[in-house]
TORNULUM-530699 format. One record per residue (C-alpha): residue in one letter; chain; x, y, z. Coordinates in Angstrom, 2 decimals, decimal comma. Example, Ala and Ser with C-alpha at 12.3 -4.5 7.8 and 13.67 -1.06 7.14 Angstrom:
<sites>
- A:A:12,30:-4,50:7,80
- S:A:13,67:-1,06:7,14
</sites>
This chain:
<sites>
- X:A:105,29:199,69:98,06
- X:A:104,91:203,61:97,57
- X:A:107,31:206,01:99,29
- X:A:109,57:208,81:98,26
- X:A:113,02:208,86:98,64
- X:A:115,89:211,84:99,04
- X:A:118,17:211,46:95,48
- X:A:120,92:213,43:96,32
- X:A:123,51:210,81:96,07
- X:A:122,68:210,18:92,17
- X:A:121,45:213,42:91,85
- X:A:125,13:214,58:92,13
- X:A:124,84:215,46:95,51
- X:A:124,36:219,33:94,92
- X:A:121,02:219,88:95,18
- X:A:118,48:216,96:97,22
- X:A:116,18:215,92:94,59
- X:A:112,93:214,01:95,41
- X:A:111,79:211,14:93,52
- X:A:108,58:209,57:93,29
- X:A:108,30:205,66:93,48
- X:A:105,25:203,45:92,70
- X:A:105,19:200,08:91,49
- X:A:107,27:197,96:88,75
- X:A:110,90:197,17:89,39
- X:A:111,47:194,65:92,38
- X:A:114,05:195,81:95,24
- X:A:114,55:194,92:98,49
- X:A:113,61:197,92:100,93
- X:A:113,97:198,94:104,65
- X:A:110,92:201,10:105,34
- X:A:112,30:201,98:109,38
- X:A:115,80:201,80:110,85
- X:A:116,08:199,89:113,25
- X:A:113,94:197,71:111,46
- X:A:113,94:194,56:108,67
- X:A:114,35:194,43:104,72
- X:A:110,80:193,96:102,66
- X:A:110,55:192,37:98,88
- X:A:108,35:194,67:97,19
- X:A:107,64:196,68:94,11
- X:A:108,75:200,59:93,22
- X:A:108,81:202,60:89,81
- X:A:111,77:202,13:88,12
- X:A:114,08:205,65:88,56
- X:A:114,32:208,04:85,53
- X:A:118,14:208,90:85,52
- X:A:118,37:212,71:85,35
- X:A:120,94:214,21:83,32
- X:A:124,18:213,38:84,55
- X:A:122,87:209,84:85,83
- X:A:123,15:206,21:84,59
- X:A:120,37:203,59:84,82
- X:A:122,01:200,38:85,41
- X:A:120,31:197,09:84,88
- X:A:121,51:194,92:87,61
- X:A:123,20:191,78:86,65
- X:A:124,81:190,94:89,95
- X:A:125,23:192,48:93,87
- X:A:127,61:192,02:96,68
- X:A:126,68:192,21:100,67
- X:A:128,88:194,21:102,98
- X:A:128,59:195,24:106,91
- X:A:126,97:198,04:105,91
- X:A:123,51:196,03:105,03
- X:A:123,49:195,29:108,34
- X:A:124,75:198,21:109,70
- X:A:121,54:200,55:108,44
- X:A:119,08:198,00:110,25
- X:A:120,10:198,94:113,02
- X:A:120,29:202,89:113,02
- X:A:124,11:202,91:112,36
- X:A:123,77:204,63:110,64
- X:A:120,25:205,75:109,49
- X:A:119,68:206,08:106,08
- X:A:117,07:208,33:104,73
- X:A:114,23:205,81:104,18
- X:A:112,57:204,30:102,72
- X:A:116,21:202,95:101,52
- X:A:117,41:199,97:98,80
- X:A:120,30:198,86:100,32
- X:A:123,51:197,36:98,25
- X:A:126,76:199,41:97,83
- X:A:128,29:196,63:95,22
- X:A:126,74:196,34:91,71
- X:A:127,81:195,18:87,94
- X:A:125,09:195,39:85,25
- X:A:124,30:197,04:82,37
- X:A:123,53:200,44:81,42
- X:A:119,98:200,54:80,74
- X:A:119,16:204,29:80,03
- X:A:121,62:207,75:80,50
- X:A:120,90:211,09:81,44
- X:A:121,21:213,92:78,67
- X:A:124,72:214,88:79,57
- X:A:126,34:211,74:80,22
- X:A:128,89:211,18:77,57
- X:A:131,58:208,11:78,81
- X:A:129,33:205,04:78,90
- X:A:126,24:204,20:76,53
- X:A:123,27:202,10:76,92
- X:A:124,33:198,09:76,74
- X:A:127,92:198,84:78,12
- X:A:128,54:196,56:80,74
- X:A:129,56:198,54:84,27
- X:A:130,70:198,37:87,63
- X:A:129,87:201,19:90,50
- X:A:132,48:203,11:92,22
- X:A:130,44:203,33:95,69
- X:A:132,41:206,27:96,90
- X:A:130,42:209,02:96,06
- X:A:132,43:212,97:96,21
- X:A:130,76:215,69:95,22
- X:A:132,87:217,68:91,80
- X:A:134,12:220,55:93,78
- X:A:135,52:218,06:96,35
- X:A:137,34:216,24:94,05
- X:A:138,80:219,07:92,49
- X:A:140,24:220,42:95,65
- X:A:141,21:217,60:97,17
- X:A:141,53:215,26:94,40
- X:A:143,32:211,76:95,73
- X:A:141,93:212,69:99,53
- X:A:138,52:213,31:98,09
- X:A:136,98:210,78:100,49
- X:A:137,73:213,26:103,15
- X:A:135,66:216,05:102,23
- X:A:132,51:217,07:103,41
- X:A:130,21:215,93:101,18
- X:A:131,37:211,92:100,60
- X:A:128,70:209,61:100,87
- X:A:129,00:205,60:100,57
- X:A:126,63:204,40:97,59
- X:A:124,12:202,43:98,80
- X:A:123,96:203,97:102,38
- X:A:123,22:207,56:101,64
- X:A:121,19:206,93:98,93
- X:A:119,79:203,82:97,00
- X:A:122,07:200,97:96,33
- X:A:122,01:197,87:94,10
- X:A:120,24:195,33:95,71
- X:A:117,44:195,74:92,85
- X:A:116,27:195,08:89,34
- X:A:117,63:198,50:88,07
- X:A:120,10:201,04:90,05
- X:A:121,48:204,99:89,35
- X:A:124,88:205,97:89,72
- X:A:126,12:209,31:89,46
- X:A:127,94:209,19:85,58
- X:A:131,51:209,71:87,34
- X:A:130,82:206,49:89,80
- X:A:130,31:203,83:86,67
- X:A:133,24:202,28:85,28
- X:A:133,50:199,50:82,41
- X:A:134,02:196,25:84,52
- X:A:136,67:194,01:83,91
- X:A:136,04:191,86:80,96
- X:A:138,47:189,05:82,30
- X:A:136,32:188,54:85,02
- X:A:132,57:186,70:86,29
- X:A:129,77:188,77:86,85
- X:A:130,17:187,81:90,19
- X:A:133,57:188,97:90,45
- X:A:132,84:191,89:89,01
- X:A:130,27:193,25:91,91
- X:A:132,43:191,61:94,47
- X:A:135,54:193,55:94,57
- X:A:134,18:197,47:94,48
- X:A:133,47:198,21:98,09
- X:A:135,58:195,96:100,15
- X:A:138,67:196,39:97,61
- X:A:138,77:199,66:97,02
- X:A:138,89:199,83:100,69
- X:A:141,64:197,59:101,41
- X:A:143,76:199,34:98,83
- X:A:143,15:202,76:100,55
- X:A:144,12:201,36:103,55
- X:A:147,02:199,70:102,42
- X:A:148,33:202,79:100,47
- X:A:147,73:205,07:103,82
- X:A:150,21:202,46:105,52
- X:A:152,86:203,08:102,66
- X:A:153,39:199,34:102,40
- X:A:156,46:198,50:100,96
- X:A:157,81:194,80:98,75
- X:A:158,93:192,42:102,13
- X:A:157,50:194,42:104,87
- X:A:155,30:192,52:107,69
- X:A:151,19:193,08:107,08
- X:A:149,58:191,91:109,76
- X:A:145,32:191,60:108,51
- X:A:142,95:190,70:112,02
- X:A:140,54:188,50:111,28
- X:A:140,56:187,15:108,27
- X:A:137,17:186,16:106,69
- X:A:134,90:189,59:105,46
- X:A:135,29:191,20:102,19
- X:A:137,65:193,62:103,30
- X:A:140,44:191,19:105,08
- X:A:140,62:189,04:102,16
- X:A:140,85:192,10:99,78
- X:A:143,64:193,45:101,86
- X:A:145,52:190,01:101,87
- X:A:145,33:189,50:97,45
- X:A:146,80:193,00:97,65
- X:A:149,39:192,91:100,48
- X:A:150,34:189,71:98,21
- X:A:150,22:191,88:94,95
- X:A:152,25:194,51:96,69
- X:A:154,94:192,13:97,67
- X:A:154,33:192,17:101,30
- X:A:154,53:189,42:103,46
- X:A:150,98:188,96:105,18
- X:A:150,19:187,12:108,06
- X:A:146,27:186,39:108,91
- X:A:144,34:185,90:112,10
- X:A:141,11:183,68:113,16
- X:A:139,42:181,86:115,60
- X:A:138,25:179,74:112,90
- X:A:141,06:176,89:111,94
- X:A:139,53:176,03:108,56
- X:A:139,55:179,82:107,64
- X:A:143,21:179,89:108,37
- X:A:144,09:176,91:106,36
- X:A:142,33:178,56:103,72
- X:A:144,17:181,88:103,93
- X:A:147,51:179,88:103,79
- X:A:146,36:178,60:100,76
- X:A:145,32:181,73:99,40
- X:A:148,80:183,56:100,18
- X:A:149,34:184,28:104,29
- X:A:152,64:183,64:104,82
- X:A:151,37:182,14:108,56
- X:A:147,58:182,14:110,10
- X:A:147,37:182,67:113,90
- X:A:144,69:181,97:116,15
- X:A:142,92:185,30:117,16
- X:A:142,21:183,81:120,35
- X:A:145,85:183,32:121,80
- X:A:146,69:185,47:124,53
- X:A:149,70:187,06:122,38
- X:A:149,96:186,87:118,82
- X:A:153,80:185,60:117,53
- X:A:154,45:188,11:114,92
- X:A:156,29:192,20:114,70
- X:A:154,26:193,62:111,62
- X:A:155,57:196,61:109,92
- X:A:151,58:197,32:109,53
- X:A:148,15:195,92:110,98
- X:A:144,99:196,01:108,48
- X:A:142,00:196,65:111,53
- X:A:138,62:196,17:110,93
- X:A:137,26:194,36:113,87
- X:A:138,13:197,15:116,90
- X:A:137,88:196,59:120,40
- X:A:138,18:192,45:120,96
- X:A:141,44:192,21:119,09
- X:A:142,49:195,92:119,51
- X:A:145,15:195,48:122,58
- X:A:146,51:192,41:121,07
- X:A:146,93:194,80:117,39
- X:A:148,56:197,43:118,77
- X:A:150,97:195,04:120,86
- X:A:151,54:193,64:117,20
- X:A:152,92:196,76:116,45
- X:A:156,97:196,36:115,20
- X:A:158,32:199,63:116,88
- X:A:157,38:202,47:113,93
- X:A:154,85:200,55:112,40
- X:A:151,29:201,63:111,44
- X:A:148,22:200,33:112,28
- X:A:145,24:201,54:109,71
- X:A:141,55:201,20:110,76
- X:A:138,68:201,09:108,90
- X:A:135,67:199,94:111,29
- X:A:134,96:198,16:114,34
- X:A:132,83:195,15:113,94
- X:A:132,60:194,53:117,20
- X:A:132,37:197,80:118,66
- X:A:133,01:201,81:118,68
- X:A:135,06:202,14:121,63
- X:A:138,88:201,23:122,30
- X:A:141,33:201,85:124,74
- X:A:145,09:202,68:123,80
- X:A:148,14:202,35:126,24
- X:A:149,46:205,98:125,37
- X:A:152,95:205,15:126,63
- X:A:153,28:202,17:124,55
- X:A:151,85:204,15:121,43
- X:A:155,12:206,81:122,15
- X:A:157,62:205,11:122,99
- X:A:157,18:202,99:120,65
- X:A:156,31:205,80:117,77
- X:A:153,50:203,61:116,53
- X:A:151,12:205,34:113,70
- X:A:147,32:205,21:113,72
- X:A:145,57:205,73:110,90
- X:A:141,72:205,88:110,09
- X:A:140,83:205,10:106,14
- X:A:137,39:205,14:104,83
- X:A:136,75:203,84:101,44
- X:A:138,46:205,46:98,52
- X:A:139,13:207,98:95,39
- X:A:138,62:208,06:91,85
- X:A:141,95:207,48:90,92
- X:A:142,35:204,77:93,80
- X:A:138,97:203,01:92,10
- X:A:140,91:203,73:88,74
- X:A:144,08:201,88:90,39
- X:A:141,83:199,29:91,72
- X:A:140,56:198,47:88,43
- X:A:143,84:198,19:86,70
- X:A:144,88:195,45:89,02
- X:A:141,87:193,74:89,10
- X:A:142,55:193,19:84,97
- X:A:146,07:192,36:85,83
- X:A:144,71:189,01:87,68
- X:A:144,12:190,14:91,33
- X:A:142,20:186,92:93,26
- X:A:138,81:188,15:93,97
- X:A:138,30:185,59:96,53
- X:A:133,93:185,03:96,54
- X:A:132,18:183,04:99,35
- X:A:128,99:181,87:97,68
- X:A:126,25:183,34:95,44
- X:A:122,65:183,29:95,95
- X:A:119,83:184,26:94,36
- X:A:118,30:187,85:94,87
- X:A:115,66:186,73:96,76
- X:A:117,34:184,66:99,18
- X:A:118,78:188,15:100,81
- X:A:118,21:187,37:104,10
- X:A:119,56:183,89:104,03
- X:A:122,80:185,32:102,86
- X:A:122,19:188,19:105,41
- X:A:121,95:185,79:107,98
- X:A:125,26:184,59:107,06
- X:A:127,25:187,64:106,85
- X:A:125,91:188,27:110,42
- X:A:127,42:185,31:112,25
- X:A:130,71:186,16:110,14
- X:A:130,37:182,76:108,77
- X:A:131,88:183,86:104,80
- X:A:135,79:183,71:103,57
- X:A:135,25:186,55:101,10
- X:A:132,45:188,68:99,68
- X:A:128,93:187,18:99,72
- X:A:127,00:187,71:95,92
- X:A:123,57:188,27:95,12
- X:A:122,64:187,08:91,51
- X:A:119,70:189,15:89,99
- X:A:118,78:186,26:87,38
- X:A:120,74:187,12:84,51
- X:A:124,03:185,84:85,00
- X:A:124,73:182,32:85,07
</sites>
């Protein structure tokens, strides 16, 4: 499966560097968007000199697999999908200095360029220039990946290989979000729907933080699961009001819970967002939101030092809470089940080596 594809996400995103693909690692690749994932063959990626050449041991699904299908939004192409990978380095580029070949890794997905972190340093994901690993540029989901020397981190050697490429995205965005909200020990977290990578992220750390969370679901048996995995109390999502005053709401899923979020809302609280699952468009009672000096707060992702904080509690024993594992090639079975937001936690690909 020959194509070329724009590099400028592991080529350290200052220049757009072309690279020429032809025929001996196995990935999965979407050729159009809108359009479907193919298995197929490409050339295995030279890292250039501030690049690392990661053989993959394990990969994680997100929304944003899905999300490129469909032209939101549309990568350049052809495009290896996967922002979530642990493996080990298989080749470095000439100037890459902190890991060495047979180190075993995990990828920071959120890409800055250098002069972006400099001047903005922990609010890095703002600048112009982020870009999501594994949406703007090739991802995981593949024999070997490249990662930009800065984005690969030792994983944490207390944990699976499974673990390992489950907590990057989703985690590190949880934590962002959770830090925007300046969650305090005993305040009220309020986390809609509870089920994808990033709701069960934000509840281990809400927990971590020594916050009290509260979940909601339509789903009873994912409920009784978060109770047993640390919510305080699980409500159904479908209720016409939900029974709680939260100091903060963790949204992800937008416009069919976003009324019943905000009304959430203790008077000062803060509700972050970080997507809309089930849509791009909201409505907002502005009265309410004043008189009632409520905070909104978008949060994308993270920082290097957030990643850095991320991976410090990870090693201190954060749950990484996992769904199920299947094997690389059964991608679109797991696909299909990140779709009908079947999973309680992050949904892993294994690449054959781990066991």
């Amino acid at each position: 499966m020959d194509g070329h594809t724009n590099r400028n996400c592991a080529g350290l995103l200052e220049t757009a560097c072309l690279a020429i693909y032809g025929g001996d690692m196995q990935s999965w690749i979407l050729n159009e968007s809108p359009g479907n994932y193919l298995w197929g063959d490409i050339t295995t990626p030279e890292p250039f000199e501030n690049e690392v050449r990661i053989r993959v041991v394990a990969s994680a699904l997100n929304h944003m697999d899905l999300w490129v299908t469909r032209g939101m939004p549309k990568p350049p192409l052809p495009h290896i999908p996967g922002c979530d990978v642990a493996g080990i380095v298989d080749a470095v580029g000439s100037k890459v200095t902190s890991v060495s070949v047979g180190d075993e890794v995990v990828v920071n997905p959120g890409v800055s360029p250098i002069e972006d972190i400099v001047r903005l340093g922990n609010n890095s994901p703002m600048g112009p220039g982020f870009m999501i690993w594994g949406e703007h540029c090739h991802g995981g989901h593949a024999t070997f990946a490249i990662a930009p020397d800065r984005n690969v981190r030792p994983r944490p050697q207390s944990r699976s290989w499974f673990e390992s490429a489950a907590f990057p995205l989703a985690y590190l965005t949880a934590l962002r979000m959770l830090n925007r909200a300046r969650v305090a020990p005993g305040e009220t977290v309020l986390i809609v729907g509870i089920g994808s990578g990033v709701s069960t992220a934000a509840l281990a750390l809400a927990n971590f933080m020594g916050a009290r969370a509260i979940v909601t679901s339509r789903d009873e048996a994912k409920r009784s699961q978060a109770l047993q995995m640390g919510a305080v109390s699980a409500i159904d999502s479908s209720d016409a009001k939900w029974p709680v005053q939260a100091d903060v709401v963790i949204e992800s899923v937008g416009p069919a819970t976003w009324d019943k979020s905000v009304r959430s809302l203790a008077p000062g609280g803060r509700m972050v967002v970080c997507g809309g699952t089930s849509g791009s468009i909201a409505e907002i009672n502005i009265p309410r939101l004043f008189f009632k000096q409520y905070e909104i707060i978008g949060s994308s992702m993270g920082s290097y030092e957030e990643f850095d904080q991320l991976l410090a509690i990870i090693n201190s024993g954060l749950p990484i809470a996992i769904d199920n594992v299947y094997p690389l090639h059964e991608y679109e079975t797991a696909l299909s089940r990140l779709e009908r937001g079947e999973q309680l936690g992050k949904i892993v690909l294994n690449h054959g080596i781990a066991s």
